[in-house]
TITORMAR-732356 format. One record per residue: y, z negated, x negated of N, C-alpha, C in turn. Coordinates in Angstrom, 3 decimals, always signed. Example, Ala and Ser with C-alpha at 12.3 -4.5 7.8 and 13.67 -1.06 7.14 Angstrom:
BEGIN
> ny;nz;nx;cay;caz;cax;cy;cz;cx
> -5.690;-7.800;-13.190;-4.500;-7.800;-12.300;-3.300;-7.800;-13.200
> -2.250;-7.080;-12.850;-1.060;-7.140;-13.670;+0.030;-7.870;-12.900
//
This chain:
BEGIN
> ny;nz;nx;cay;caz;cax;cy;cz;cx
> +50.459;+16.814;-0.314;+49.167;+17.494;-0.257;+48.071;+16.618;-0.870
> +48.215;+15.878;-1.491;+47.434;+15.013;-2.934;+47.079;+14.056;-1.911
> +48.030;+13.028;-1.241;+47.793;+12.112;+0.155;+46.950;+12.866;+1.472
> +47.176;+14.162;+1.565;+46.577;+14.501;+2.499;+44.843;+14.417;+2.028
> +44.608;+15.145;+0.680;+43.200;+15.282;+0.302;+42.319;+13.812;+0.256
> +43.403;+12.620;-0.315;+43.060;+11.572;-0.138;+42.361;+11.165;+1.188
> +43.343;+11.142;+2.320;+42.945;+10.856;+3.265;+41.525;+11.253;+3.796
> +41.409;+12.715;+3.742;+40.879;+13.380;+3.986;+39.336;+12.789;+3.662
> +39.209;+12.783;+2.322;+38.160;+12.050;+1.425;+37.582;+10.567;+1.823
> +38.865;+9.839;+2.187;+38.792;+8.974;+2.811;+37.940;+8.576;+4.011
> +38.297;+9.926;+5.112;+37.769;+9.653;+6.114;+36.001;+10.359;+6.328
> +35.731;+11.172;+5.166;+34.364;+11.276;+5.043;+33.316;+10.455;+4.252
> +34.339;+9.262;+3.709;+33.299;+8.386;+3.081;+33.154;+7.534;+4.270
> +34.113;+7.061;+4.941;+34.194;+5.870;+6.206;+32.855;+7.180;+6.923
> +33.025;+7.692;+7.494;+32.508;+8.530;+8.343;+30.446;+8.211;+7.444
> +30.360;+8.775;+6.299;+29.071;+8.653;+5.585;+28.883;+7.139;+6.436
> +29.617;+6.382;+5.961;+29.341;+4.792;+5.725;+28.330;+4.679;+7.343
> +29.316;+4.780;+8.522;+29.136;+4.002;+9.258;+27.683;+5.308;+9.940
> +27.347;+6.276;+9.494;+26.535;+7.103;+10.091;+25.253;+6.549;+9.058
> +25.351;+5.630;+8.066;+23.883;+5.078;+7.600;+23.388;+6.425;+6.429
> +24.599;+7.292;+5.710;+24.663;+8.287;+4.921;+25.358;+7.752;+3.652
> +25.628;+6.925;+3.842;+26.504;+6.396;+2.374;+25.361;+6.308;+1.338
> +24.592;+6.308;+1.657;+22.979;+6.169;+1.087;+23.126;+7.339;-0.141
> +23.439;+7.797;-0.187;+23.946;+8.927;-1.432;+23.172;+8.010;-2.375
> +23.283;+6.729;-2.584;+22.372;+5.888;-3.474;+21.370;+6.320;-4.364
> +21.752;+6.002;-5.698;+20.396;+6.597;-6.322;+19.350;+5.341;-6.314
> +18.065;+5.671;-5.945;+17.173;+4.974;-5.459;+15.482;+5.058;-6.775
> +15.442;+3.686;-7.373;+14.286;+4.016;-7.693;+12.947;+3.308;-6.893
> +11.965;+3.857;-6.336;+11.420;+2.940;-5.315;+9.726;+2.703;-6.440
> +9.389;+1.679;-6.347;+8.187;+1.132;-7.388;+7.557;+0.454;-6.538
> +6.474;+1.043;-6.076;+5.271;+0.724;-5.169;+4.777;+1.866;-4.394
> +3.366;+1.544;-4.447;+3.300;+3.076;-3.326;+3.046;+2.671;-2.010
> +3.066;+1.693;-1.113;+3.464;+1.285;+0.180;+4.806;+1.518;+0.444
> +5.902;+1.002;-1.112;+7.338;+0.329;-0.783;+7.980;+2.536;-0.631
> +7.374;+3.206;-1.514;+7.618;+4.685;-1.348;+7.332;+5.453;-0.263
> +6.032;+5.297;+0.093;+5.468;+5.656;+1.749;+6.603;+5.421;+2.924
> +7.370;+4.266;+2.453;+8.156;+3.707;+3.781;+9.949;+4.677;+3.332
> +9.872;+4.700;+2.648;+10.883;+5.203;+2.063;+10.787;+6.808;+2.758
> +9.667;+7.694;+2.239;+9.348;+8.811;+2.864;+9.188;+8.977;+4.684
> +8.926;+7.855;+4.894;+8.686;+7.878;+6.473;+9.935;+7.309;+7.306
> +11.192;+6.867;+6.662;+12.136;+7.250;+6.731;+13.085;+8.081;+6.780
> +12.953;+8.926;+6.221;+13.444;+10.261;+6.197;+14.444;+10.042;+4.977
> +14.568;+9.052;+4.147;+15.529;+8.642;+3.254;+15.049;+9.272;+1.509
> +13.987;+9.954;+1.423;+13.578;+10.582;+0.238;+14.700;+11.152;-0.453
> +15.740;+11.459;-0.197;+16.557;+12.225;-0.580;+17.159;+11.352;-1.909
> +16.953;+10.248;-1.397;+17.882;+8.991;-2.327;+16.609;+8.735;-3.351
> +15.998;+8.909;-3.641;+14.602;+8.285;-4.613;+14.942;+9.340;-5.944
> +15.592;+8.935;-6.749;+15.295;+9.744;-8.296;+14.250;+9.509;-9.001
> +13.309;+8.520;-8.843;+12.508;+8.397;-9.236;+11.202;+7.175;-9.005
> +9.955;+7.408;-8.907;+9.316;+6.329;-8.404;+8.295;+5.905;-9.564
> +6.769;+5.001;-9.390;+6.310;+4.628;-10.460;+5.069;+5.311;-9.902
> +4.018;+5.299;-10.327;+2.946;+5.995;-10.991;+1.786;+5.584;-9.647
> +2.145;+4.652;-8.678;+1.127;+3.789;-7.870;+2.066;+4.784;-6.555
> +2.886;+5.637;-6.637;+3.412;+6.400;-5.528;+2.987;+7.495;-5.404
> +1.689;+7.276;-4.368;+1.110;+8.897;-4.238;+0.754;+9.325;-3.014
> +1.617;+8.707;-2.048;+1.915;+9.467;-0.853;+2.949;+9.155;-0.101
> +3.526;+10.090;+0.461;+2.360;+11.742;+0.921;+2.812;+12.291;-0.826
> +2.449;+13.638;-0.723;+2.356;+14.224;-1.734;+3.470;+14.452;-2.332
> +4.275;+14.560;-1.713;+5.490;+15.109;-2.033;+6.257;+14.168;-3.619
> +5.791;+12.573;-3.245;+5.923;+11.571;-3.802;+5.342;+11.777;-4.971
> +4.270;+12.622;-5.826;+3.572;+13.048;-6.944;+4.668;+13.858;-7.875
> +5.693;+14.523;-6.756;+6.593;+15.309;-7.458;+7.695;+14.530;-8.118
> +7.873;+13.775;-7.998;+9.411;+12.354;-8.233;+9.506;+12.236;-9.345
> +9.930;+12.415;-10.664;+10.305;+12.109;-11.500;+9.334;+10.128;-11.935
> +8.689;+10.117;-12.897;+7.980;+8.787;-12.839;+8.385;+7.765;-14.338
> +8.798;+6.391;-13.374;+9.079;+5.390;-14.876;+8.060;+4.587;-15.376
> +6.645;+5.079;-15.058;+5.676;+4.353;-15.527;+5.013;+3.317;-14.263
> +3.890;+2.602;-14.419;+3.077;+1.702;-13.376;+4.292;+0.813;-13.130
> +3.986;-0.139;-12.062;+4.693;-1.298;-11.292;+4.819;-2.278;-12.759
> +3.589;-2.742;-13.081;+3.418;-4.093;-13.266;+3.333;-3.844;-14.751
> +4.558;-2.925;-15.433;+4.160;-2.366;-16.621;+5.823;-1.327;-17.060
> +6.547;-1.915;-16.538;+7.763;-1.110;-16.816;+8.353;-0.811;-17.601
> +9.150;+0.129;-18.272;+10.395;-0.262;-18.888;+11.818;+0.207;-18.872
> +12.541;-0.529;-19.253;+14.085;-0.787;-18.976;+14.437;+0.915;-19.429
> +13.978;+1.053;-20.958;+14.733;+2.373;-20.962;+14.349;+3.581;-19.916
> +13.060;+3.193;-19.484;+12.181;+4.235;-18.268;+13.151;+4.903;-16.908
> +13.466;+3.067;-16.767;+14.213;+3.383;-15.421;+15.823;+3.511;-15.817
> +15.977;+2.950;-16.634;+17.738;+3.579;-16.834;+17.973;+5.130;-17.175
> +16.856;+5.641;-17.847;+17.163;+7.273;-17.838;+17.323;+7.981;-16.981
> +17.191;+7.374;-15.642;+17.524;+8.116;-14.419;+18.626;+7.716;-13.590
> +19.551;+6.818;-14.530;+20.460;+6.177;-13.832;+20.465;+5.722;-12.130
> +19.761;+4.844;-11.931;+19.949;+4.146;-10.369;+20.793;+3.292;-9.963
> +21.082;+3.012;-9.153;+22.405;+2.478;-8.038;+21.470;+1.282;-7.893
> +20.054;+1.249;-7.574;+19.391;+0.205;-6.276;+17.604;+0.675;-7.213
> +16.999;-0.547;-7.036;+15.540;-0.713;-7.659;+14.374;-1.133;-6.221
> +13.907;-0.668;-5.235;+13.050;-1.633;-4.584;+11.808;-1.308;-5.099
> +11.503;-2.866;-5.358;+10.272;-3.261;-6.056;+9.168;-4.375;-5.010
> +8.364;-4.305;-5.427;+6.959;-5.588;-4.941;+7.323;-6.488;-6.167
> +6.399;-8.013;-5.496;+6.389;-9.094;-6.506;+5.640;-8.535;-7.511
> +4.824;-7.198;-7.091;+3.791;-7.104;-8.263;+4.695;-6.790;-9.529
> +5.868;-5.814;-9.414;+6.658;-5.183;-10.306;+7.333;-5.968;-11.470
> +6.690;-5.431;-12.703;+7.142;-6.825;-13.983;+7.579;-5.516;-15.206
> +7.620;-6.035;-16.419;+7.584;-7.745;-16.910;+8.657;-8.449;-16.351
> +8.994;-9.417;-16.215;+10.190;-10.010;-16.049;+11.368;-9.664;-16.681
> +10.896;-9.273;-17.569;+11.845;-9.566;-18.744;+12.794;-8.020;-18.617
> +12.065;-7.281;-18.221;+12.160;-5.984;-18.122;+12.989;-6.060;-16.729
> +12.904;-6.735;-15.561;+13.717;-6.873;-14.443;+14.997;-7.430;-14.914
> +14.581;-8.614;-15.558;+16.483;-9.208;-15.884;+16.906;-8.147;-16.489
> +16.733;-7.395;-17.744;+17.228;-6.136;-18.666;+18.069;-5.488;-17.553
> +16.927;-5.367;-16.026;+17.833;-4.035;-15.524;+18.987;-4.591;-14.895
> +18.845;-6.035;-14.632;+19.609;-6.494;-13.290;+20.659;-6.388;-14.093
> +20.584;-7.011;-15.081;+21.550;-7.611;-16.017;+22.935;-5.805;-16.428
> +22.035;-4.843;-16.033;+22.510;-3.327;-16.326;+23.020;-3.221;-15.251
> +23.655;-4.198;-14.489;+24.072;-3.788;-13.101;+23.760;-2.992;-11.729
> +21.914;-3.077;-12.141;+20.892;-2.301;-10.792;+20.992;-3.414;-10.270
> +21.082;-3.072;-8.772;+20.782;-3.620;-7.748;+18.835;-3.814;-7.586
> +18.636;-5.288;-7.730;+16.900;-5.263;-7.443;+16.606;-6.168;-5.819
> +15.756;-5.104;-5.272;+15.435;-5.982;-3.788;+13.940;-5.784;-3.973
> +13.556;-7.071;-3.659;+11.982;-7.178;-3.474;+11.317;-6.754;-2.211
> +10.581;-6.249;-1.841;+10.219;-5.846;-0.730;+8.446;-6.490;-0.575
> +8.919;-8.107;-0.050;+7.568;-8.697;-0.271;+7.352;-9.312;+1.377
> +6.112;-9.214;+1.843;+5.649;-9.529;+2.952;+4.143;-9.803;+3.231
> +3.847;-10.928;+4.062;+2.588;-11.504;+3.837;+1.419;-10.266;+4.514
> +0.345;-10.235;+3.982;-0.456;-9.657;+4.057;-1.264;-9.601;+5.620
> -0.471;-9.070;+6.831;-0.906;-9.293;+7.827;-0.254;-8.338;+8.183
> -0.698;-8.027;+10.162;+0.127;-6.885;+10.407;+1.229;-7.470;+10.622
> +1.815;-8.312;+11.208;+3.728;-9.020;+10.806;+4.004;-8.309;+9.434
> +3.120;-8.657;+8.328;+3.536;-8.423;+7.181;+4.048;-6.879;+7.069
> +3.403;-5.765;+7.726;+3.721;-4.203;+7.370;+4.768;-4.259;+8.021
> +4.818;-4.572;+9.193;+6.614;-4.323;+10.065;+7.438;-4.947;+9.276
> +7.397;-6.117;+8.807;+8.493;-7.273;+7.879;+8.581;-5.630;+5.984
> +7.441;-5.167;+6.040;+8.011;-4.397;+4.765;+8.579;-2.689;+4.902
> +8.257;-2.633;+6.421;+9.233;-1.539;+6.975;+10.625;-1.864;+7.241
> +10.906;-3.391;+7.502;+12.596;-3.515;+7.549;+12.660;-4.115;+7.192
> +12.318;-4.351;+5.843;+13.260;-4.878;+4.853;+13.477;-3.707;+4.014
> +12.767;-2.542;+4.245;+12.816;-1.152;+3.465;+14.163;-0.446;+4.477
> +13.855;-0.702;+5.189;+15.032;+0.028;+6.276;+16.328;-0.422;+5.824
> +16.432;-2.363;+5.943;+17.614;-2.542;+5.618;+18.238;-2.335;+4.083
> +17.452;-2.461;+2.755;+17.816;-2.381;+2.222;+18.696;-0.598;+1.989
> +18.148;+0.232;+2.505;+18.772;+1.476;+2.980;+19.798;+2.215;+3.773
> +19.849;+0.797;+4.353;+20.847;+1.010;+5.633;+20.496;+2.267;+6.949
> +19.221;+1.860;+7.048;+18.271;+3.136;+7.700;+17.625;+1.989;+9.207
> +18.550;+0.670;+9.872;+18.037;+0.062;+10.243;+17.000;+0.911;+11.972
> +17.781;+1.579;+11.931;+17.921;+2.005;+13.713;+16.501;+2.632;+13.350
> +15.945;+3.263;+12.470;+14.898;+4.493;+12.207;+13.680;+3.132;+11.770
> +13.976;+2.315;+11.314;+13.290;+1.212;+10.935;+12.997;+0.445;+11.967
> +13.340;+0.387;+12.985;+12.776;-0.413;+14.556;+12.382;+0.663;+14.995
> +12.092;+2.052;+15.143;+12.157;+3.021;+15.991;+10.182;+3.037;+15.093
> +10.035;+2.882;+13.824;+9.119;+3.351;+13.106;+8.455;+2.038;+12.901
> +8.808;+0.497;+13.227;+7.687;-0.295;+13.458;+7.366;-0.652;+14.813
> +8.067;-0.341;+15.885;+7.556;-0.019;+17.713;+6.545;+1.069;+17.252
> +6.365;+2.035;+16.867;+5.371;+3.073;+16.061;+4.051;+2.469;+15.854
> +4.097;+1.568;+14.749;+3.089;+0.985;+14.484;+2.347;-0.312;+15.430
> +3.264;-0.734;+15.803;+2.762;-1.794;+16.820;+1.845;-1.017;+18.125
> +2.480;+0.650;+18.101;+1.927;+0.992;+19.359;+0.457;+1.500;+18.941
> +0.624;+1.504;+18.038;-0.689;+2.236;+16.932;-1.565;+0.976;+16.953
> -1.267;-0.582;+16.899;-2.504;-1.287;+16.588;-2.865;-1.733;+17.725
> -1.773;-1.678;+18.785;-2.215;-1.980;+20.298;-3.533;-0.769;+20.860
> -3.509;+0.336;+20.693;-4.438;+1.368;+20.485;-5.501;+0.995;+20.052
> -5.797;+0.309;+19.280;-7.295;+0.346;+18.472;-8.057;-0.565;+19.188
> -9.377;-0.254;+19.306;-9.728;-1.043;+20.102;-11.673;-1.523;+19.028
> -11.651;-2.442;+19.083;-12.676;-3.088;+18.442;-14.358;-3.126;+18.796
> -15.210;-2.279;+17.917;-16.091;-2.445;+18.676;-16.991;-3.403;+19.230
> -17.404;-3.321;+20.945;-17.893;-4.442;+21.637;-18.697;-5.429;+20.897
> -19.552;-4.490;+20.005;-20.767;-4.668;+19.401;-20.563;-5.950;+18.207
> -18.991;-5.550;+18.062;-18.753;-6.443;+16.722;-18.730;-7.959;+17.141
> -18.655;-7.959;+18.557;-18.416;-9.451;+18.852;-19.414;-10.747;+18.797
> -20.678;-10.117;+18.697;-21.892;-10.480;+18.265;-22.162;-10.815;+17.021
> -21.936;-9.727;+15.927;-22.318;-10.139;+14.551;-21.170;-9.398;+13.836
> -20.428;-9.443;+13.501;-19.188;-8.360;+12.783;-19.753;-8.152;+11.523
> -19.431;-6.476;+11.400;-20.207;-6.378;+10.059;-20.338;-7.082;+9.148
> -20.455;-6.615;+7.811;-19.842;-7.551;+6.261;-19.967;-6.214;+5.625
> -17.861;-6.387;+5.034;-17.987;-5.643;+4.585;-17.944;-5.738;+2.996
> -18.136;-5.018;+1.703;-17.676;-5.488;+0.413;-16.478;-4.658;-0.007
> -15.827;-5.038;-0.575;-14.677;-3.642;-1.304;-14.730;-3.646;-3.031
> -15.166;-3.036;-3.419;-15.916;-2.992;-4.928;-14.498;-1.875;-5.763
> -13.681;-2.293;-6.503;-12.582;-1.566;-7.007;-12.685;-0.678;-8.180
> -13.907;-1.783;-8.908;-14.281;-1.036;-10.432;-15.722;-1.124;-10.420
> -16.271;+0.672;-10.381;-17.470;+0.534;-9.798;-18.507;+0.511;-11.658
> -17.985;+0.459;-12.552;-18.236;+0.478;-14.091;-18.781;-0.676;-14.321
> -20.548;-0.759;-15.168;-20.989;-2.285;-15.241;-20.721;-3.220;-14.256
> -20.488;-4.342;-14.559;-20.850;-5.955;-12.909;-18.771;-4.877;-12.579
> -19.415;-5.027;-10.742;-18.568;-4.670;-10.125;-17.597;-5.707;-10.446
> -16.263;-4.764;-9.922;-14.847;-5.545;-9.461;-14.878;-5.931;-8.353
> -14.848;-6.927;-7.157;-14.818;-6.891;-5.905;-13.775;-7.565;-5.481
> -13.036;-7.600;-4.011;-12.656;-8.208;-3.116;-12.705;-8.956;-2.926
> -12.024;-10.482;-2.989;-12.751;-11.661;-2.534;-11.670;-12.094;-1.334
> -11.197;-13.709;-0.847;-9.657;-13.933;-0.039;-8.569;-13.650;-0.904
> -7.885;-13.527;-0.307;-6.286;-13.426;-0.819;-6.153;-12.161;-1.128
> -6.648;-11.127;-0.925;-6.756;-9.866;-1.275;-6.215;-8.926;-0.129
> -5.564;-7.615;-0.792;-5.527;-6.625;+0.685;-6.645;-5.982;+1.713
> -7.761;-5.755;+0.465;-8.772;-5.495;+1.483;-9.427;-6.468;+2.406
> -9.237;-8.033;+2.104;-9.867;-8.897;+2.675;-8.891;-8.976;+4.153
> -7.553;-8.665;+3.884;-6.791;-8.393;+4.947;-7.213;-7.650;+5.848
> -7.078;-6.458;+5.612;-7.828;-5.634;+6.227;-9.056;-5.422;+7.104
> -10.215;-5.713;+6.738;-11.211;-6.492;+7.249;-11.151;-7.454;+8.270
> -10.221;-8.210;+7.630;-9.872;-9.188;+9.194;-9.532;-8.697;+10.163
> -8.544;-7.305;+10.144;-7.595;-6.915;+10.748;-8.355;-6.019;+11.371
> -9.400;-4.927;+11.411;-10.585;-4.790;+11.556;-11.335;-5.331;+12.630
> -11.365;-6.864;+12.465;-12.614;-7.472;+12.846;-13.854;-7.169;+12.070
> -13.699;-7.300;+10.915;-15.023;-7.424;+10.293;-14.858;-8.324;+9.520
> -16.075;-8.949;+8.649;-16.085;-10.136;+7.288;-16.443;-9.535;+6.403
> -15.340;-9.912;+5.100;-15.555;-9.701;+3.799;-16.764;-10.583;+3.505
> -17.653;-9.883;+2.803;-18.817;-10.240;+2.622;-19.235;-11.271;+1.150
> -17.593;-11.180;+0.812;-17.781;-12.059;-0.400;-16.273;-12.772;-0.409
> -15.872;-13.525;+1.162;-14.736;-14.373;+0.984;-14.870;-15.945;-0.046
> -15.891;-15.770;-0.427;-16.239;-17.536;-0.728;-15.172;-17.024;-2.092
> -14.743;-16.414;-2.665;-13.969;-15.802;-3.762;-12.899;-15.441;-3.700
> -12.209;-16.275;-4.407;-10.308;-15.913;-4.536;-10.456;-14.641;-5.761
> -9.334;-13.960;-5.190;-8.882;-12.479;-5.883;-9.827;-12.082;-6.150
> -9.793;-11.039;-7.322;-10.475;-9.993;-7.675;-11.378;-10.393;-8.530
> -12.724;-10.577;-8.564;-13.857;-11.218;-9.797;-14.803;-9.877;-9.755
> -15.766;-10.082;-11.196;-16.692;-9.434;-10.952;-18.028;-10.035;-10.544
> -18.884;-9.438;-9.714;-19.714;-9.706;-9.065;-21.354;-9.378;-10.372
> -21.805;-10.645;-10.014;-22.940;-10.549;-10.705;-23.968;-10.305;-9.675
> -25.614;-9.664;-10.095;-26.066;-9.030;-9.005;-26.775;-10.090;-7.920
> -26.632;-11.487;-8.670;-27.554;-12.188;-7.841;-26.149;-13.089;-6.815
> -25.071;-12.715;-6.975;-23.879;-12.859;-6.057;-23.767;-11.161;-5.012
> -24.628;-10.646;-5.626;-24.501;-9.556;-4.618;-25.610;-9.401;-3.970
> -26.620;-9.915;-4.506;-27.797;-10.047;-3.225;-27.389;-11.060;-2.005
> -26.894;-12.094;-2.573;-26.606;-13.207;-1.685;-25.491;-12.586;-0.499
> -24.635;-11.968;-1.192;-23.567;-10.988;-0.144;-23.959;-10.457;+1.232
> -24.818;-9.467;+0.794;-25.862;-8.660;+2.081;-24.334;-7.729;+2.746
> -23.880;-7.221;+1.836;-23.180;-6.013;+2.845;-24.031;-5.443;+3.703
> -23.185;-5.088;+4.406;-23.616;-3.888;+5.829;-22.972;-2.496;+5.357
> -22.175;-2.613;+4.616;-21.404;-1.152;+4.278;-20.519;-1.469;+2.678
> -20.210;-0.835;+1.892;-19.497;-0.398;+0.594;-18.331;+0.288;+1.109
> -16.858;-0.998;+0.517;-15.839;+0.193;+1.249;-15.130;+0.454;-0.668
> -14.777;+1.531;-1.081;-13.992;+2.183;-1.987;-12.750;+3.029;-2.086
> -12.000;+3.032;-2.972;-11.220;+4.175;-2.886;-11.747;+5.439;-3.308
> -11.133;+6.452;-2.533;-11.452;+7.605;-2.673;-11.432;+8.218;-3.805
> -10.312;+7.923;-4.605;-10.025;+8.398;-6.507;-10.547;+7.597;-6.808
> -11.263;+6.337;-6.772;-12.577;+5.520;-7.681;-13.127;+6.892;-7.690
> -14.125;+6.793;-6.425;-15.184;+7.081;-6.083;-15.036;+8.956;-6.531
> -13.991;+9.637;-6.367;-13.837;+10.971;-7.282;-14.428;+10.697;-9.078
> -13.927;+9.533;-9.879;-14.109;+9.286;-10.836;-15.130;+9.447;-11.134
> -16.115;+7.961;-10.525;-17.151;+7.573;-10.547;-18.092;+8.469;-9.966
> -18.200;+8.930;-8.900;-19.249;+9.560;-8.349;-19.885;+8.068;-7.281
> -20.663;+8.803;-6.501;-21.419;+7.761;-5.577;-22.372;+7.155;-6.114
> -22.873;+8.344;-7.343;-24.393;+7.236;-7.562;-23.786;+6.130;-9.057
> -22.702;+5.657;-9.061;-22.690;+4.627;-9.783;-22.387;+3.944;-8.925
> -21.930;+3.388;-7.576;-22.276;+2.829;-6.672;-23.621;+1.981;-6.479
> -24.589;+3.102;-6.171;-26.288;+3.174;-5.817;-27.005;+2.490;-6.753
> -26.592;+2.828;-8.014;-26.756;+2.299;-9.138;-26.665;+0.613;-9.764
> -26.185;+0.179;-9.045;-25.366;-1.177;-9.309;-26.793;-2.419;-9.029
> -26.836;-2.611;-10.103;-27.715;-4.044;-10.128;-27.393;-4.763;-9.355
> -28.945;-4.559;-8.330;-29.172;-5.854;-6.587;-28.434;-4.926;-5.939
> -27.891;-3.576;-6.017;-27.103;-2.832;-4.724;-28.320;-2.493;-3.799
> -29.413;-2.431;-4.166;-30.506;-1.325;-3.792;-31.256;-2.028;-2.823
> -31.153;-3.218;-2.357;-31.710;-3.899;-1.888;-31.304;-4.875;-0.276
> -29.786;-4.600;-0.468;-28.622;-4.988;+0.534;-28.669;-4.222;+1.668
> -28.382;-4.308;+2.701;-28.476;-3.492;+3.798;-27.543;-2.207;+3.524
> -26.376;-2.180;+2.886;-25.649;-1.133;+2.633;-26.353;-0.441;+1.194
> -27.261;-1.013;+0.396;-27.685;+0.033;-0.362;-29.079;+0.786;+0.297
> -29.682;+0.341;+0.920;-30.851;+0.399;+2.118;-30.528;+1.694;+2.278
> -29.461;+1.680;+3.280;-28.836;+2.729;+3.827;-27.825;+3.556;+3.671
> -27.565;+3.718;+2.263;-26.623;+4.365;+1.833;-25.285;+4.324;+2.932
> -24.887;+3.437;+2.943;-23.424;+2.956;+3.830;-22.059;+2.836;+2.893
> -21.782;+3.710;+2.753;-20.148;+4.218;+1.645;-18.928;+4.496;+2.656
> -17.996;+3.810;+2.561;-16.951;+4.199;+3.270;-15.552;+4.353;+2.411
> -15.361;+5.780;+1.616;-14.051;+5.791;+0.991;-13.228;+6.010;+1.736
> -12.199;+5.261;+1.075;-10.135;+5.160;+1.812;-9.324;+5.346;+0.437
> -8.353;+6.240;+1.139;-7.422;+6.546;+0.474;-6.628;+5.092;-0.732
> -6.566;+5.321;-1.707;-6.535;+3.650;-2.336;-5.251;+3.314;-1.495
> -4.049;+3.948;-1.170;-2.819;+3.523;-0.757;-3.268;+2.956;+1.080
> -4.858;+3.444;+1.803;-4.735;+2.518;+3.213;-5.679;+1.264;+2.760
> -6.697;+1.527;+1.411;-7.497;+0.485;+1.194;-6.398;-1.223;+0.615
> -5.045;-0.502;-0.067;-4.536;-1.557;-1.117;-3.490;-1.506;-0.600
> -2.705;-0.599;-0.194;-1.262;-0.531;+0.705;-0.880;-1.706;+1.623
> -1.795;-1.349;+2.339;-1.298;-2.132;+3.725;-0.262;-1.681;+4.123
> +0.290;-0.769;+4.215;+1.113;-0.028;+5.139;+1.260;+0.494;+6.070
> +1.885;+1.687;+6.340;+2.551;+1.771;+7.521;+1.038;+2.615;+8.523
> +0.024;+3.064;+7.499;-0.786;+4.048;+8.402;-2.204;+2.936;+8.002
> -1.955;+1.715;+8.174;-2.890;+0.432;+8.213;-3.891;+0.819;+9.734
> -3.319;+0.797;+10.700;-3.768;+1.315;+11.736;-5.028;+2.475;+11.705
> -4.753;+3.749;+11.056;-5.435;+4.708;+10.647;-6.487;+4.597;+9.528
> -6.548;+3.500;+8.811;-7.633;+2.684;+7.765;-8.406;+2.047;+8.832
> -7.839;+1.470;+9.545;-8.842;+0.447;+11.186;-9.208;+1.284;+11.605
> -9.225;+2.128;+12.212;-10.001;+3.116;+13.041;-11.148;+4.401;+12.273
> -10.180;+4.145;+11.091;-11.748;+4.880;+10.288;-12.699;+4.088;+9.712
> -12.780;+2.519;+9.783;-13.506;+2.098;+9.759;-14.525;+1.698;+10.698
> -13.765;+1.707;+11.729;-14.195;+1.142;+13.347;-15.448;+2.766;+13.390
> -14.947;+3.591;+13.605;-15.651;+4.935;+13.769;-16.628;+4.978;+12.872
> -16.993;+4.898;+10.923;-17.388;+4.814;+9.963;-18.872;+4.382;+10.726
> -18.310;+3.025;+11.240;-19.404;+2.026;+11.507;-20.182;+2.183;+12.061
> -19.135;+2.298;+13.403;-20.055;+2.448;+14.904;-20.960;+3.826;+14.497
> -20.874;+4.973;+13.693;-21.276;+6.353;+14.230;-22.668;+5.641;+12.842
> -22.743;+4.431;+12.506;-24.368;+3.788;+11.724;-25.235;+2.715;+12.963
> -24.107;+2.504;+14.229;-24.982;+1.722;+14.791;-26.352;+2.166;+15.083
> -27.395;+1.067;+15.531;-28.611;+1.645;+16.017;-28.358;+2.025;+17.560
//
């Protein structure tokens, strides 16, 4: 009887395995792109816990939390005992990663260049590390069909906007410069960051923001809850730019402004629309 239960047991773990259910995995996922993909998987079930930058969809607010990405700690995430860690390069200290590896977590990076290749490349490598591959080609044909859809306005082919992405709207802005997600974005778009002459994130002094000449202010939406609009309006040399002219504000959700994920597509088209519905 003892051999029979064996067996038995046996043949529902083989059975889990090869149905892409062995996933029973306890999962801590640290990023809120690398969580989004996780949820749009249908694989939530496995996540005991995520970090503090995971806030969608909503459901993801409810997760048990070990603190920011780029700010961890070892005892954080071992109190929830995990099987498997997927993290971004952003996810540190280091020191705090060896601690866990070294605790026998499994750590997979889930890093991909900032392009649309890049969102499909961080949907399957999220898939595979899950063993969720089949739902992971099924859900970046999804997105591909989503950016084949968008269509660019005519208008842009002439002069493409300029756009700025301002992060910390408190004293000399935070802005956007290359190498950035929003500068991604923008491209991806068809529009120009209005302040590429700038690697990463600097603050902008106002006579670098006259020189700018946005056409539009793009923000996150929880900035801009914080802040309010008129610290925006407010901003030394904003008042004078074609986007302070015309009061031209375009908030995004911070996870389609900084994500780059899977609903990247749906950030393009609310910008595309944003725009066009200011043309003359």
């Amino acid at each position: 009887m003892r051999y029979h239960s064996l067996a038995v047991s046996t043949l529902i773990a083989l059975s889990l395995t090869i149905s892409g259910q062995s996933l029973a995995q306890r999962v801590v996922s640290i990023g809120g792109t690398v969580t989004e993909i996780v949820y749009l998987l249908g694989a939530e079930q496995q996540i005991v816990a995520s970090d503090t930058s995971s806030i969608y969809p909503d459901a993801a607010l409810n997760t048990p939390k070990v603190g920011y990405q780029r700010t961890l700690s070892s005892e954080g995430v071992l109190s929830v005992h995990p099987e498997t860690l997927l993290i971004t390069p952003a996810a540190g200290p280091a020191k705090v990663l060896q601690q866990l590896k070294d605790a026998g977590i499994e750590l997979v990076t889930i890093a991909a260049p900032d392009s649309k290749q890049g969102i499909l490349d961080k949907v399957t490598q999220v898939a595979s590390a899950l063993h969720q591959e089949e739902k992971g080609r099924q859900i970046t044909q999804d997105i591909e069909q989503a950016f084949r859809q968008l269509k660019t306005p005519s208008t842009w082919a002439q002069r493409p906007p300029r756009l700025l992405f301002v992060l910390q709207m408190g004293g000399a802005p935070m802005v956007a410069g290359k190498g950035t997600a929003p500068d991604a974005l923008f491209k991806m778009a068809g529009a120009v960051n209005a302040v590429e002459a700038i690697n990463g994130y600097k603050a902008l002094t106002p006579e670098a923001l006259l020189l700018a000449q946005p056409d539009a202010i793009v923000v996150t939406q929880q900035g801009l809850d914080r802040a309010g609009d008129k610290s925006i309006w407010s901003l030394p040399g904003i008042a004078t730019t074609p986007a302070g002219k015309n009061h031209r504000l375009v908030p995004l959700d911070a996870l389609l402004a900084l994500g780059l994920g899977p609903r990247t597509p749906q950030a393009i088209q609310t910008l595309h629309k944003k725009l066009e519905s200011w043309a003359p």
